[in-house]
N, C-alpha and C positions, 0 to 999 in steps of 0.2 A: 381551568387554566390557572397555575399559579403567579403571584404577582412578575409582572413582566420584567425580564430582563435575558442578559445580550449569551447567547450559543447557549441557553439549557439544554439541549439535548446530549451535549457529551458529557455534561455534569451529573443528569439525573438519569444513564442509564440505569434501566432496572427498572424503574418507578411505571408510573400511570403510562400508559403507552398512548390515550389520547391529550392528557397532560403535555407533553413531551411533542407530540404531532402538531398541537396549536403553539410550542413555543419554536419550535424546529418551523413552523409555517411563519409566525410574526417575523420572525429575523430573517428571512430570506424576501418574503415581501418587501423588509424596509433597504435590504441593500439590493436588490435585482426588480424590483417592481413587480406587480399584480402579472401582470401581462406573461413578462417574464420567466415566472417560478410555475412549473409545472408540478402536478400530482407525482410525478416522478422523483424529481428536485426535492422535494418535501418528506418521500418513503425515506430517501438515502440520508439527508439531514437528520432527521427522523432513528433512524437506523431500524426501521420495518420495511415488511416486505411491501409491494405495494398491494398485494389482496389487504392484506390487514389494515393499511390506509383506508381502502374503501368502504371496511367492515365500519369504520367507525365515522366517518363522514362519505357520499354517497358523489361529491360533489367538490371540484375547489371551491366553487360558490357560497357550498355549505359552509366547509371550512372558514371562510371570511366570514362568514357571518357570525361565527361561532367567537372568532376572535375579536372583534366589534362589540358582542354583545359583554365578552369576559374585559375585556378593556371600558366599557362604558361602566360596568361593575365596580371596578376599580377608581375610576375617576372619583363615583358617587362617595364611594365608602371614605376617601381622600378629603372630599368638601365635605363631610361628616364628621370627621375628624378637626379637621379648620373649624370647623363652628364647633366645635365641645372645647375648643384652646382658651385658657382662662388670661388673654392677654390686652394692649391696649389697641384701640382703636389701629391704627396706621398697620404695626405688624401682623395685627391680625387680618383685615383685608387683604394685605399683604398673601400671607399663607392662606387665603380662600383662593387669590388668583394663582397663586404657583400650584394649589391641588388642581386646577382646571389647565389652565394653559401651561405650568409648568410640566403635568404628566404627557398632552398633547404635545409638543415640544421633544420630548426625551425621546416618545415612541411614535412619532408619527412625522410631526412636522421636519424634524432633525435630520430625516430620510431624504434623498433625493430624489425621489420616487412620489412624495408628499404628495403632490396633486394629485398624483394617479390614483392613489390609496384614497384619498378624501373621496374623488370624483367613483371609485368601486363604490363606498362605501353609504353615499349619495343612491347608487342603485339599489339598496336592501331593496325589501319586501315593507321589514321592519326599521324603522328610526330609533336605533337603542340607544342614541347619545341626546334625545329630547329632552327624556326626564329628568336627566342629571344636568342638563342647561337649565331646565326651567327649578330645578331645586338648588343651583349653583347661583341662580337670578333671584332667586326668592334669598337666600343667604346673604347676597349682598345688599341687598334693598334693605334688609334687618338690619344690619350695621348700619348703613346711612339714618336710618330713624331711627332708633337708640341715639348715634352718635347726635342726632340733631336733639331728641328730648334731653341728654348730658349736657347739651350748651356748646358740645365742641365742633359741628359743623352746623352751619345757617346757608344750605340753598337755594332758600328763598331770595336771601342777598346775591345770588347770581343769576338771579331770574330761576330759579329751575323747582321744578316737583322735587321733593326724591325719587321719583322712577328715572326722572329724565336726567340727577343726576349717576342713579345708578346705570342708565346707558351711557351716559358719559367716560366714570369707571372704565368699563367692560371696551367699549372702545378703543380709549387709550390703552388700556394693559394689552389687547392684542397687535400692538404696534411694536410690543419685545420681541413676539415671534418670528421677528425677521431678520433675530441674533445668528450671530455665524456660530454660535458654541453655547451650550447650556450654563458656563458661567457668566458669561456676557450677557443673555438672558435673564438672569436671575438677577446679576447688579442695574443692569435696563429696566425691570419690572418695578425692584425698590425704588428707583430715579421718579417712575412714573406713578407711583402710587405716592411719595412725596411731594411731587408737583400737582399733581391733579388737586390733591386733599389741599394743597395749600388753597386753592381758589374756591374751594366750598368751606373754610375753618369758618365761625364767627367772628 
């Protein structure tokens, strides 16, 4: 699946025809919900017939999971990219949480459908968005201790481990996600990666 974004399938007629099926399926999940969007719904988005849907996923179920696992892909490759940024302390945490909750947000939470999607996606088989939480946790923990061995935050001074206060972090930044619009999101997440970091500075 190529990286997400909104109606590919009238853009990339021609192309990968299951390319095209998982983004014709993302975008009709996030405006009609799970429930909603039938195998049918998805050929015609899609522009295939529906045998040829099935030829390449067996299952809507399948399909979900397919887009789950290519979106968890993306998240990772995202907070990969935030850790290789040669910048300071604050923006850089910063663009670690906009790669995690900011991509979350755009393509999932944004929807009005959001719960339903979570609570699908809750029923894998597989948890493809695990790894990329626990390497998304492990990145910000590194920030915090570097920042604490630079001299530029002491959480000890507020009682805390760096784990506890990299759960601190991760908590507060998931309180943007409940921006009515992805720029309001975005200037909420700087707010709270400036305040938070104020109370762990040295």
């Amino acid at each position: 699946m190529a990286k997400a974004k909104g109606s590919a399938a009238a853009q990339k007629a021609g192309g990968d025809k299951r390319e095209l099926i998982l983004e014709a399926a993302l975008d009709l999940f996030r405006h009609y919900g799970y429930r909603r969007t039938s195998m049918e719904d998805i050929a015609r988005a899609a522009a295939v017939a529906k045998g040829t849907l099935y030829l390449y996923f067996e299952s809507k179920d399948e399909l979900f999971e397919a887009i789950c696992r290519s979106l968890a892909d993306q998240i990772a490759e995202g907070v990969s990219a935030a850790e290789a940024l040669d910048l300071p302390l604050e923006p850089k945490l910063t663009a670690l949480m906009e790669a995690k909750y900011g991509f979350a947000y755009r393509w999932v939470l944004s929807s009005p459908h959001a719960a339903e999607l979570m609570e699908s996606s809750s029923r894998l088989r597989t948890d493809y968005f695990e790894p990329v939480t626990q390497q998304f946790r492990n990145a910000v923990l590194k920030l915090i201790r570097e920042g604490t061995a630079r001299g530029e935050l002491n959480p000890k001074a507020a009682g805390l481990a760096p784990e506890a206060a990299m759960d601190a972090l991760i908590a507060a930044a998931y309180g943007a996600e409940k921006s009515p619009d992805e720029a309001t999101f975005k200037a909420r997440l700087a707010a709270i990666m400036r305040l938070t970091l104020r109370g762990l500075r040295a």
